[in-house]
Each structure stands twice: as C-alpha cells, then as structure tokens.
N, C-alpha and C positions, 0 to 999 in steps of 0.2 A: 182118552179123547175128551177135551173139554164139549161144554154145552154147547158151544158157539158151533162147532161141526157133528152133531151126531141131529137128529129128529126121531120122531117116533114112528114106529112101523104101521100103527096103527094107532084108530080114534081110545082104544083102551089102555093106550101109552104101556102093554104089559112086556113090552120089548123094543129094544134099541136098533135102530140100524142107519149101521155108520155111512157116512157119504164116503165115494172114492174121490181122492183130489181132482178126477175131470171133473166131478160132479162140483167139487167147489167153485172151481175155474168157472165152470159155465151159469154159476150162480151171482159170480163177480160182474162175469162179461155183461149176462142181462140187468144186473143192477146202476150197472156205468154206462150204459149204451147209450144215453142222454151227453155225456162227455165227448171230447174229441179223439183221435185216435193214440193221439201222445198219452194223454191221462189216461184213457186203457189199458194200454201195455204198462204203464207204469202202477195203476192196481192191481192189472193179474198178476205180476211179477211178483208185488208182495204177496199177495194170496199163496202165490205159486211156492214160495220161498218158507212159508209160514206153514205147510202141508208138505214138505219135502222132494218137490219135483226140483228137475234140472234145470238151467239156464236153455238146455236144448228143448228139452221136451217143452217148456213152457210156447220156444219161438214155435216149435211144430202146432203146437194147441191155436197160436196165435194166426199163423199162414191156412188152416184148417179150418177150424171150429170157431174163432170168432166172431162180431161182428163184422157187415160186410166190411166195413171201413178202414177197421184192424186188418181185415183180411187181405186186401189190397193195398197197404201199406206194406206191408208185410212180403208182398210179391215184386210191388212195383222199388222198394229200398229196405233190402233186408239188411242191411248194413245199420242203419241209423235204427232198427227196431231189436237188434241183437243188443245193440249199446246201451237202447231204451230198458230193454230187460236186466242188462249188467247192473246202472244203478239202482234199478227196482229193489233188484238183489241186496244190493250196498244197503240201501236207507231199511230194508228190514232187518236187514245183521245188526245196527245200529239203535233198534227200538229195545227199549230194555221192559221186559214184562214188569205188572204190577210186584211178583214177588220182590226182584231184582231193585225195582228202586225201591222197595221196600228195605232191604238190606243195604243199598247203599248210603239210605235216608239213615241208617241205624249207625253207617262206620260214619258218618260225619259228624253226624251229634257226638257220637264217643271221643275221637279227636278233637270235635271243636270244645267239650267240656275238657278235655287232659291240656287243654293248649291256653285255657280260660284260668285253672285252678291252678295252673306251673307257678311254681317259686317266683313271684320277682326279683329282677339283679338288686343287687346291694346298691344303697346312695338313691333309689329312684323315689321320687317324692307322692305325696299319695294323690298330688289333682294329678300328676302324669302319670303314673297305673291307673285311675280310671278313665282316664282320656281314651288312655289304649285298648283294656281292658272291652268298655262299651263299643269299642271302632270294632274290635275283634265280634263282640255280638253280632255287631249290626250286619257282618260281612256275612257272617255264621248263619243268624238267620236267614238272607238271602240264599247260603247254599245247600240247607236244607230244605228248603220250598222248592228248590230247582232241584234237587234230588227227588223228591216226592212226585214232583207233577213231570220231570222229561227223561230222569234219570241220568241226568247232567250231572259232574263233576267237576266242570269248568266254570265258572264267575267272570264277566266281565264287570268291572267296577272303578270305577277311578273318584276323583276326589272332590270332582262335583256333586256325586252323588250322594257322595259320605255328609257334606254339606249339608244338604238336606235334611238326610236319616238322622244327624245329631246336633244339629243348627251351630255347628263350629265355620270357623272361616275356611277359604282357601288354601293357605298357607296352613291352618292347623292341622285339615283334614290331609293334605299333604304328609305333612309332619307323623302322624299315627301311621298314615298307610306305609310310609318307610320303617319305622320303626317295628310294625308286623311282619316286615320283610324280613328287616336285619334280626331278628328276635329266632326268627324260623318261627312263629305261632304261624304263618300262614305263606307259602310258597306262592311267585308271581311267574309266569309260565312265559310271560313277556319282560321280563327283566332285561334282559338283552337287545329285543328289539326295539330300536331308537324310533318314537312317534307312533309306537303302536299303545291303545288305551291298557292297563291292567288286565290281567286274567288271574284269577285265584282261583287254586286250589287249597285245603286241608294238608297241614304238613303231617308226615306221620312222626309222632314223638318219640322223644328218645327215650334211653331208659328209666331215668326218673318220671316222666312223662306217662309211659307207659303203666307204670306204677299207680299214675294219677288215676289214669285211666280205668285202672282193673278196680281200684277203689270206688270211683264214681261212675261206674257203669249205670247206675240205677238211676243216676241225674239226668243221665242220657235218654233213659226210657221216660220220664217222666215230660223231658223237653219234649220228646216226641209223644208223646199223651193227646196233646192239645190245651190250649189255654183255658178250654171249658171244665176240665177234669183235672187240675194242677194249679197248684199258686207258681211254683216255681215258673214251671212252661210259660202262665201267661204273665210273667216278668219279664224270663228273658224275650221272647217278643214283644214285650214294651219297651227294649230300648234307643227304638224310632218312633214312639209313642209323641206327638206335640206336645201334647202335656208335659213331658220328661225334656225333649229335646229344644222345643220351641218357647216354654209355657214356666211358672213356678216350681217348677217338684226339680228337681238337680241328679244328674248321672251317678253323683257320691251318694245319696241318700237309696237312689234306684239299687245302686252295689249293692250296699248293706242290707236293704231290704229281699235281694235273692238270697243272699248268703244265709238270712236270717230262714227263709222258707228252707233252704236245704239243707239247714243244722251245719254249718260250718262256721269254725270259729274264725274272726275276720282276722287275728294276730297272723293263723297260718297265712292266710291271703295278702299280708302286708298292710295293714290296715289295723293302726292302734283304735285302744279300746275307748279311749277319751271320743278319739274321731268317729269312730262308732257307733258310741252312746247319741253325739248331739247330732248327726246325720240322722240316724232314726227317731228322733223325737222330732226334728223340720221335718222329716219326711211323712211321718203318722200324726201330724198337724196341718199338715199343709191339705194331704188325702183326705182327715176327717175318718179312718175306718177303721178297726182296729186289725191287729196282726194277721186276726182268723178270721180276716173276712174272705168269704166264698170268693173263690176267681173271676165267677160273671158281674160280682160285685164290684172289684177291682178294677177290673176292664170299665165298666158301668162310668164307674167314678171316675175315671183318668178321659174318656169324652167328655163329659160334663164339666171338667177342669179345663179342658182343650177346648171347648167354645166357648167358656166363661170370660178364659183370659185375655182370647184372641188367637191363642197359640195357633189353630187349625189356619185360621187366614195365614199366618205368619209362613208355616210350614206351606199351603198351598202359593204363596206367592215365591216363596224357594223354589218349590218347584218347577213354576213356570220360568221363569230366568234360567233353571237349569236346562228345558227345554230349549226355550230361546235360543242361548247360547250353542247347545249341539245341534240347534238345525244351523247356527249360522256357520258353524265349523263343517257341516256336510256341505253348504253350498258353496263354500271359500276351496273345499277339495275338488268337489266339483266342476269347478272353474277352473281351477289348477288342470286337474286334467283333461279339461276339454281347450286348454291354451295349450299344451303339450300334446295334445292330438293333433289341433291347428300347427305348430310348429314341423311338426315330423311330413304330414302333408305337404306344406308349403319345403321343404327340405327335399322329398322326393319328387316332387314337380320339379323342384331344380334341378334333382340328380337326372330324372329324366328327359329334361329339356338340354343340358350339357352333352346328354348321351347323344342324343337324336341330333347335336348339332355336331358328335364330333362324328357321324357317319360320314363314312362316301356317299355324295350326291349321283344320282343319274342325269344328263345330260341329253334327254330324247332327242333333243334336234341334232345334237353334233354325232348322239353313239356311242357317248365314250361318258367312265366314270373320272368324276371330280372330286380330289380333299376336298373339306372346306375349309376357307379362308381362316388363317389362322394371322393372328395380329403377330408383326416382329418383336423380340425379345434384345433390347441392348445390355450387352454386362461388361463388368470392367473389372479387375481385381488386383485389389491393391496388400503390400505388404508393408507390417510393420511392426520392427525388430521389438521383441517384450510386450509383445500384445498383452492389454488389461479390456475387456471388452468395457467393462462396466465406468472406466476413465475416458476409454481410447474411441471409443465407436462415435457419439456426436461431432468432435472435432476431423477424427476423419472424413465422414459422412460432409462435413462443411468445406472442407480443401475440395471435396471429389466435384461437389455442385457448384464450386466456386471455379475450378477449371472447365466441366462439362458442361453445366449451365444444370436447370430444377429437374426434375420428377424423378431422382435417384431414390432407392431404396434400399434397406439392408437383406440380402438374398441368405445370407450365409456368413457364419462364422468359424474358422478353426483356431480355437487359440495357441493352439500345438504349435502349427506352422507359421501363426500370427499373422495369417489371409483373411481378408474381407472380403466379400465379392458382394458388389452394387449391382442392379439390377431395372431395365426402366423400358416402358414402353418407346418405341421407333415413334419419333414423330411428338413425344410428350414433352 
C-alpha cells in the first residue's frame, strides 16, 4: 500500500492502518463536494478504479453514500451516471504511473539513440544527414518529455513546427519529416490518413539497429540524466536551441560536438574527419568554451549567444506565425463545418417540407381526405437508330423543342435501345 492510502493509527505513528476503499471513496466524495455532480462520479470512479472496486460497487457507493447531489443523480438517471463511471474507469486505465513512464521515457531514448547512430545510406551528402539527423533530435526530444511528463507514446508534429525547433523552411522541414518516414528512424501513425496533421512514434530497429542499441544503451541513460549532469544530454536538447537553430553556432558543428561528448568517432557516423575537424574548431570558436566545459556552462553560453545575436527574437517571432497560422487553419475548419451543418439543416427542412407537402390533406369542411396537388408531368420518347448520347442528345433534344415548342428536358437515357425520353412541365 503506497503512502497516499494508509495513515497512522496513532499520534506515535508506531503502527499503520490501512483505509478500506469506502473509506477512500468517501475521502474523494468530501474532498470534491465543492464540484458538480458530473465531476464527482467522474473522481470517484477514478479513485474507485485505483483501489480496486467495481464499476458496480462504485455506482452503489454513488446511489448510497454520496453527496446529496451525486446522490440524486444517481436515482433520478442512472443510465447517464453508470456511463459517467465507465469512462472514469477508461481515463484511469489510461494513466500510466511514475514508474511506467519512467520505463517508457527509458525504451525511447534507447530507440531514439539506435535510430540517431544507424549507418547512413550510401551517396547521402553530409549537409543532408545532419538536416535529418537534427529533425530526428528534435522530434526525439519532444517524445521523451512527453513520455516523462503523460506517458504518451504518440507525437503530434508536423512541419511548422519542425520550423521553428530548427529555423529550416517549409518545404525543408517537409522534406526531413519524409525522409524519417521513408528511412523507418521514426513511424507516422497518420500516414494514411489524408488531412490528418503527423503523429509519431519511435520505430523499433532492426537488427543492425538493435545492435546499435545494445551498444549505446549508456547514451540513452545519460540523455535521460538531464542537461544539468551530462554534456551529452544537454546537447542533444540543444538541438532547438536559437543559438544553434536561429542564431551563429550551425546543426554541423552541434553533430560533431555530441559525438565528440560521446566518444564516437564521426567516420562511423558518416561524417569525414577533415569535415569534422573544421566543424569543431567554428563551433569551439563561435561558443568561446572549451570541450570540458561543465553542462550548466554550456547551457549558460548558448542563451547568451541567443540574445546576443538576436536569435531568441528570431525563434519567438517563428513561433508566433506558427501560432498564427494554426489558429487560422482552426477557424477556416471551423467554418467549414459549421457551413456543412448549415447545409445538412437547410437539406432536412427541405426533406421535411417535401414530406409534409406530399401528405394527404384533411378537408374539415367537406369530410373527406385530399392528395395534394401535384403539378402534370409531359414526356415524349423518341428513338434513334446508333444512339451516341455524347454526339446525339443536343441535336435531338433541338428537333424535340423545335416540333414541341421550349421547356423540354433530358429525363432518361438508354443507349441500348437508343431511347431518349424528354420530359417537361404541363403548361411550361
């Protein structure tokens, strides 16, 4: 029994004693009672769910022992208060305890280092591996934070955002985000669906991958360190840094200098040693620190670069434009679907105005029920030998109104039999 449910038996704390799950329940109920009755059921449920009672016993607790307000919800629509507890149930099945995103936080970093370190293909140039390379951080680091803090595994992400985190264009950050698709370093969960934004997950690596993985399991632990206690760590979370992204200091120079913190030599990585060498000498010129400079140092340094240059303005006026833009893309859907409500309405007022007019009428004064008045339909139907509708229909169509006189229409075609049948209001 964790601490959160047991208290002490006494003021000498020399003994424990546990609560029984009523006893939590009605610890809930008085602590919520200030809420409405929906939010009620919906914390007891969790509670309820978290201490191992049933969806029943919970609604009994609910109809019983609750507040009055619970209480009489509960009598007066037990339907809607059963449901209320079903999801209660759902969203606590769904929380993932600290241990658990702790371990989840752990398989993503692992994947995201085996997916980071993988062999590049052959022919690919070295600005386009770190283009990708850094897109993969950047994505990486977002799914680690969202592992840590909801125990999410899902990423929504598209290429405004990537924008931002590494001050590339539209079209670029496009460009990377495909290319982590088609690569397999990162699985899009939305691929398929057309107009829906990105969803990433961590791909799981293949064998040689795997391999990477078991090797640099320790890289993994170190990203997850924190930036305070790691040069590596607080690297790869520099690389949405404005200084790096927005600012002097370059994604090429940023590479070289993880790799250099995690003892890897940059050939394995795709990355000659010429390119290597003068990347790290701009890059330890441009910072001012040397290799061994402490983390909080580094971090230090790289804000002071980022308001120096401008870069921060740079990166928050990215930002806002990206905002911009997704509120105007909500209000443009928005509208959309509230045209498309307005349509379906105005479609159903029709259907039912159609409806009501094709009733039988009552006739109080005479007694008797009446159709209603339905307008005359004239048709005519002409034949003609090798019908081609797509040659033959205007020219017939002009003989037919040329003998009948106007308001003829095309009602029907069979080209089989090479029949047309015209079609027109009496009286048109």
């Amino acid at each position: 029994m964790s601490s959160a449910s047991s208290a002490p038996a006494s003021a000498t704390g020399d003994s424990v004693l546990e609560r029984s799950p009523w006893d939590e329940l009605r610890i809930v109920s008085h602590a919520n009672r200030h809420l409405d009755a929906r939010r009620q059921i919906l914390a007891l449920s969790c509670r309820a769910a978290s201490v191992d009672l049933t969806r029943g016993q919970t609604f009994s607790f609910a109809r019983k022992q609750a507040s009055p307000e619970v209480r009489a919800l509960a009598n007066q629509s037990p339907g809607l208060v059963r449901d209320l507890i079903r999801k209660g149930f759902a969203h606590s099945a769904q929380r993932a305890t600290s241990l658990e995103r702790a371990r989840l936080a752990q398989e993503q970093a692992e994947r995201l280092v085996a997916a980071f370190l993988a062999p590049p293909d052959k022919g690919v140039s070295t600005t386009k591996l770190v283009s990708e390379r850094a897109a993969l951080a950047a994505v990486g680091s977002h799914l680690i934070a969202l592992a840590r803090s909801k125990g999410y595994d899902l990423l929504t992400y598209d290429s405004g955002r990537l924008v931002v985190d590494l001050g590339v264009s539209t079209s670029t950050a496009k460009k990377r985000l495909s290319a982590l698709r088609s690569q397999g370093l990162l699985r899009d969960v939305n691929s398929t669906r057309r107009g829906m934004p990105p969803r990433f997950k961590t791909a799981r690596p293949a064998e040689a991958g795997a391999e990477v993985r078991s090797a640099y399991a320790w890289l993994a632990d170190e990203i997850l360190a924190g930036p305070d206690d790691s040069t590596a760590s607080a690297l790869w979370s520099a690389v949405s840094h404005p200084a790096i992204s927005h600012g002097p200091l370059e994604h090429r120079g940023w590479i070289c200098a993880l790799l250099r913190s995690a003892r890897i030599t940059p050939e394995s990585f795709g990355i000659g040693a010429s390119t290597n060498r003068a990347s790290l000498r701009a890059w330890d010129k441009t910072l001012g620190l040397p290799a061994s400079a402490a983390p909080r140092d580094l971090l230090q340094r790289l804000d002071d670069i980022a308001q120096e240059s401008g870069a921060q303005a740079k990166r928050d006026e990215a930002e806002r434009r990206r905002r911009e833009r997704a509120a105007d893309r909500k209000a443009r859907i928005a509208a959309n679907r509230e045209a498309k409500r307005a349509a379906w309405a105005a479609r159903k007022v029709a259907r039912d105005e159609a409806k009501a007019a094709a009733r039988p009428v009552e006739n109080s004064e005479a007694g008797v029920t009446e159709a209603p008045s339905v307008t005359p339909v004239e048709r005519v139907t002409v034949t003609v030998p090798g019908l081609d509708p797509e040659r033959h229909l205007d020219a017939v169509k002009s003989k037919v109104v040329a003998q009948k006189g106007p308001g003829w229409e095309v009602e029907s075609v069979d080209a089989a039999t090479g029949t047309v049948v015209f079609a027109r209001l009496t009286g048109a």
